[in-house]
C-alpha positions as CSV (number, residue, x, y, z in Angstrom):
1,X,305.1,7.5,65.6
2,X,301.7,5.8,64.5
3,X,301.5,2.5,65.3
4,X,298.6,0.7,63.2
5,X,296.5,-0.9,66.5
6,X,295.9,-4.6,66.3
7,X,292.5,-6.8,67.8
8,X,293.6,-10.3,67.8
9,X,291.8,-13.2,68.9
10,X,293.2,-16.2,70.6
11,X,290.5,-19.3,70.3
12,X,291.6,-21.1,73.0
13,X,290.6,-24.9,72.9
14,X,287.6,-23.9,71.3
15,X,285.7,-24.9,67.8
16,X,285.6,-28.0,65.6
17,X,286.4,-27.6,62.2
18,X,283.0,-26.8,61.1
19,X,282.6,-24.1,63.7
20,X,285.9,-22.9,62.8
21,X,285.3,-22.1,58.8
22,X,282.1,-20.7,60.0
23,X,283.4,-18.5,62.7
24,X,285.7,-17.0,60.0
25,X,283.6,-17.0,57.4
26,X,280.7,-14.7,59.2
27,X,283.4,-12.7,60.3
28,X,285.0,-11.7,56.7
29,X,282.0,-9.7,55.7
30,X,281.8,-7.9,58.8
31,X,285.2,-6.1,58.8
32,X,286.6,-6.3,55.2
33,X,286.4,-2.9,54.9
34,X,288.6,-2.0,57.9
35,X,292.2,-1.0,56.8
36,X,293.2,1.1,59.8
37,X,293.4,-2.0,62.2
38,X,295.7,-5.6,61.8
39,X,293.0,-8.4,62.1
40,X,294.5,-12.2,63.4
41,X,292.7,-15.2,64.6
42,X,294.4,-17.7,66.6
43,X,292.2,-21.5,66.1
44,X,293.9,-24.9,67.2
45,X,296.4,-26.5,65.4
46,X,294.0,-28.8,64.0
47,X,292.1,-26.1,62.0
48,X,294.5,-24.0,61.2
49,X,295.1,-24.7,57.2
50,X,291.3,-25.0,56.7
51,X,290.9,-21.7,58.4
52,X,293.7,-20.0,55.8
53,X,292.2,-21.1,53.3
54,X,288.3,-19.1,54.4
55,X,290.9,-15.9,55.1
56,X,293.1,-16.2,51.9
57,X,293.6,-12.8,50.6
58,X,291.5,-10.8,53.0
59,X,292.8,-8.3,55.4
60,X,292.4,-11.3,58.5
61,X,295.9,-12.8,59.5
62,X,296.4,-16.3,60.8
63,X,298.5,-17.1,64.3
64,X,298.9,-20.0,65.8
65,X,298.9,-20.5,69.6
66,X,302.3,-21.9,70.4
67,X,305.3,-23.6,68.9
68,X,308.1,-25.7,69.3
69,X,311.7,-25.0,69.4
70,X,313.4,-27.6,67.2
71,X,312.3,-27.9,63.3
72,X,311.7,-31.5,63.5
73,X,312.7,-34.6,65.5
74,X,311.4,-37.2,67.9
75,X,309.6,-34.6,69.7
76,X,305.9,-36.1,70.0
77,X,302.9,-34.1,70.0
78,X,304.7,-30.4,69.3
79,X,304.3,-28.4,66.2
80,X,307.4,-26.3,64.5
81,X,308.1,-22.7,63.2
82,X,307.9,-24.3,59.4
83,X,305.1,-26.3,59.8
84,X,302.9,-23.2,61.1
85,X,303.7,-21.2,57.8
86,X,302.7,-24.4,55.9
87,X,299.7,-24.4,57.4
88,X,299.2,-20.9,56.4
89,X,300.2,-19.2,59.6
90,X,302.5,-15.3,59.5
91,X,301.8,-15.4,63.1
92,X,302.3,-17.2,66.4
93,X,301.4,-16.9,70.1
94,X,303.8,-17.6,72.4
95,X,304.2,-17.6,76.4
96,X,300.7,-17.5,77.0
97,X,299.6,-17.1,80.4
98,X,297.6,-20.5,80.2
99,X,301.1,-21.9,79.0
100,X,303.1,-20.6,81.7
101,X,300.3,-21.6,84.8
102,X,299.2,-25.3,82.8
103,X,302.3,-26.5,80.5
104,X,305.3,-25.7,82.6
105,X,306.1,-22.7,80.4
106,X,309.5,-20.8,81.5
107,X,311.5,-17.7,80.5
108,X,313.9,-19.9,78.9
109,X,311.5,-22.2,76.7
110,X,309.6,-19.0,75.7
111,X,313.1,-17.1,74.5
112,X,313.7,-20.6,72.3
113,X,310.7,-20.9,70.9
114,X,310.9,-16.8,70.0
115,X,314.2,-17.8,68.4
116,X,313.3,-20.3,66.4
117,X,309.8,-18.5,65.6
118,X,311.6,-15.3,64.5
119,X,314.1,-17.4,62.6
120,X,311.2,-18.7,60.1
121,X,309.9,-15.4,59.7
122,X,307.1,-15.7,61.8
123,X,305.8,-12.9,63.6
124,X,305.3,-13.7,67.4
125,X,303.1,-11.7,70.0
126,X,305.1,-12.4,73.3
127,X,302.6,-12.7,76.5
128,X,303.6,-11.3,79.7
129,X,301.8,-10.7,82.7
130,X,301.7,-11.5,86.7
131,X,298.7,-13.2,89.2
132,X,296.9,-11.6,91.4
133,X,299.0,-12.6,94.5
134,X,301.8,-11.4,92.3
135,X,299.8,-7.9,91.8
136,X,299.1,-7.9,95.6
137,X,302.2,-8.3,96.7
138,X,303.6,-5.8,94.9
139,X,305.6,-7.1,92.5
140,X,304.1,-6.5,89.1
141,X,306.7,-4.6,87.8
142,X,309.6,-6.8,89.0
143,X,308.1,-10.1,87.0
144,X,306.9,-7.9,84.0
145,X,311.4,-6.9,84.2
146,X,312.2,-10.3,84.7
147,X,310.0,-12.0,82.1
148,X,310.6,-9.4,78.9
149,X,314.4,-9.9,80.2
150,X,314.6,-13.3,80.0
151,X,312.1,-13.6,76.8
152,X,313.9,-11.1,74.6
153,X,317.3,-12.6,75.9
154,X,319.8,-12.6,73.0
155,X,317.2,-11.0,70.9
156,X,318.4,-7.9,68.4
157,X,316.8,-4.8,68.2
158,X,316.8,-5.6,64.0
159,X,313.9,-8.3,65.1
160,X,311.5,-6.0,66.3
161,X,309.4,-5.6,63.1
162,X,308.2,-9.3,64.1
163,X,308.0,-8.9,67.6
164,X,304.4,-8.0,69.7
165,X,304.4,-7.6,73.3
166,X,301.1,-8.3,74.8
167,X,300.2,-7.7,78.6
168,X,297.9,-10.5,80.5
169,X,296.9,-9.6,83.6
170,X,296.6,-13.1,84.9
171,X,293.6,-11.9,87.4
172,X,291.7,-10.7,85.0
173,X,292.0,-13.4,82.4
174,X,288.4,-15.3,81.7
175,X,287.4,-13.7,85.6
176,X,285.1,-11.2,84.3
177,X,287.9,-8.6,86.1
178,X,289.2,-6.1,83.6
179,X,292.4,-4.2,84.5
180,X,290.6,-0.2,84.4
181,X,292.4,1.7,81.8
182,X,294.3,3.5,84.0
183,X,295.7,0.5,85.3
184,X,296.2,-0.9,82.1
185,X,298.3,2.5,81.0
186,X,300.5,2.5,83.6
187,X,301.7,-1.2,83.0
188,X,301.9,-0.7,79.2
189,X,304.1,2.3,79.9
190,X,306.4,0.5,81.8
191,X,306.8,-2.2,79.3
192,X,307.8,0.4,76.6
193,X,310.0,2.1,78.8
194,X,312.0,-1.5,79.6
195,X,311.8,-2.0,75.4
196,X,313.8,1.4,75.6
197,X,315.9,0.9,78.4
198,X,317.0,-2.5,76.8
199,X,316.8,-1.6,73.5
200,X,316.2,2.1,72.2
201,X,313.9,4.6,72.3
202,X,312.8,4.0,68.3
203,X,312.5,0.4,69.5
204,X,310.4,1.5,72.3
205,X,308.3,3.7,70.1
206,X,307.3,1.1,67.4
207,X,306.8,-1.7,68.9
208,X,303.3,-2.4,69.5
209,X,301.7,-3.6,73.1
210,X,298.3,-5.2,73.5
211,X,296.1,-6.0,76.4
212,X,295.0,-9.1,77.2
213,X,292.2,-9.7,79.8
214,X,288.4,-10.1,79.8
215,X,288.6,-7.0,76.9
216,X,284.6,-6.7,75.4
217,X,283.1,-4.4,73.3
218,X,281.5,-2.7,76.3
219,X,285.5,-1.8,77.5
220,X,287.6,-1.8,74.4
221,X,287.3,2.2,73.6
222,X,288.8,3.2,77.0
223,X,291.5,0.6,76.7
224,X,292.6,1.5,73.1
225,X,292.3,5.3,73.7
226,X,295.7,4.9,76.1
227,X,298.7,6.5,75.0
228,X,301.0,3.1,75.0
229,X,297.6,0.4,74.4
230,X,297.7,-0.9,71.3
231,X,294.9,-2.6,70.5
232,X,293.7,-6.1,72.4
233,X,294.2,-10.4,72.5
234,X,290.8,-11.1,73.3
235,X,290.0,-14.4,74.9
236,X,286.1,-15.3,75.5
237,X,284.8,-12.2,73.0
238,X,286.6,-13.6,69.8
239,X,284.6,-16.7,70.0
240,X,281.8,-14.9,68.5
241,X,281.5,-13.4,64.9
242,X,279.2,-10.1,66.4
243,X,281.4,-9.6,69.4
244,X,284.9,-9.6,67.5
245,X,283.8,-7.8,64.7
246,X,281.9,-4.9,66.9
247,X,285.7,-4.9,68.7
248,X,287.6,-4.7,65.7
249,X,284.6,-2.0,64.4
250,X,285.4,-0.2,67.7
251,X,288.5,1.0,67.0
């Protein structure tokens, strides 16, 4: 099975409205021609519609960063599933790492808001991933189980079309420390073989895993030429129109 590789770029709490248009606007030019790799962006909720609008009708896809559960309501300060396609979104982050460690992010919130995400049609990369003492103790592989469990719970295998899985390495997220590609690998293969376990092998074989820590142009060929990576969510290097494009050029 081919699957299509994707280099998407989380923003972060990072650029103004004016940086943003630019940012997007220097990077159209600079990989319009690429057809063999899916493009996203993920800016603030603030920017978001103004962004769409630079990207309309190129090959660049818009995500937003999170999402609430509930469609509207006395909920102050959260964003829904509807509002993010009216802003021009087909994409939508969810159970970041920086969610989970900062926000109080759980299992449980991050299988609702996948619900209701899914349910608007949205197409949601799902972040998973452990901390270094997690790594060092030895229980990457129970966490990675117990967080794709309780994310996908309830979840049919018919949704997996919209469904991206991408692997954060906690330890290596904005500390200069990449996972080395044989590292990476060996995680990504255990997450497809849980998709398969849980789901089907088909499942397993389509869906599409990304890594996600400190990935640069200097590293991005060794990741990408793994059997079960992907393609990148890149953090620090989307932030700049030479760096992102040379990774999305790069594959």
């Amino acid at each position: 099975m081919s699957r299509v590789p994707i280099i998407a770029g989380n923003w972060k709490l990072f650029k103004t409205s004016k940086e943003a248009i630019e940012l997007a606007s220097g990077l159209l030019p600079l990989v319009k021609n690429k057809s063999n790799v899916e493009i996203i962006i993920s800016p603030v909720f603030t920017v978001l519609e103004r962004v769409s609008k630079v990207i309309a009708g190129s090959n660049i896809k818009l995500a937003a960063q999170d999402c609430f559960w509930e469609e509207e309501g006395a909920f102050t300060g959260e964003v829904s599933p509807s509002m993010l396609l009216d802003a021009g979104c087909s994409h939508v982050i969810i159970g970041h790492s920086e969610r989970r460690q900062y926000f109080g992010e759980t299992d449980e919130t991050v299988n609702k808001k996948l619900k209701a995400a899914l349910s608007k049609g949205l197409t949601v990369i799902l972040c998973v991933g452990e901390t270094l003492q997690e790594r060092e103790m030895g229980k990457t592989f129970d966490l990675l189980q117990k967080q794709l469990k309780g994310g996908l719970s309830g979840i049919s295998s018919n949704s997996f079309d919209k469904i991206i899985i991408a692997y954060e390495p906690v330890w290596a997220i904005g500390t200069g420390k990449t996972a080395t590609d044989q590292q990476a690998e060996e995680v990504h293969a255990f997450i497809r073989s849980e998709i398969g376990s849980f789901y089907s092998s088909l499942v397993a074989d389509n869906i599409r895993i990304l890594y996600g820590g400190s990935v640069k142009p200097e590293n991005i060929s060794g990741l990408i030429s793994q059997k079960n990576i992907d393609g990148a969510l890149v953090g620090g290097a989307s932030l700049q129109v030479e760096s992102f494009a040379a990774l999305v050029n790069a594959v």
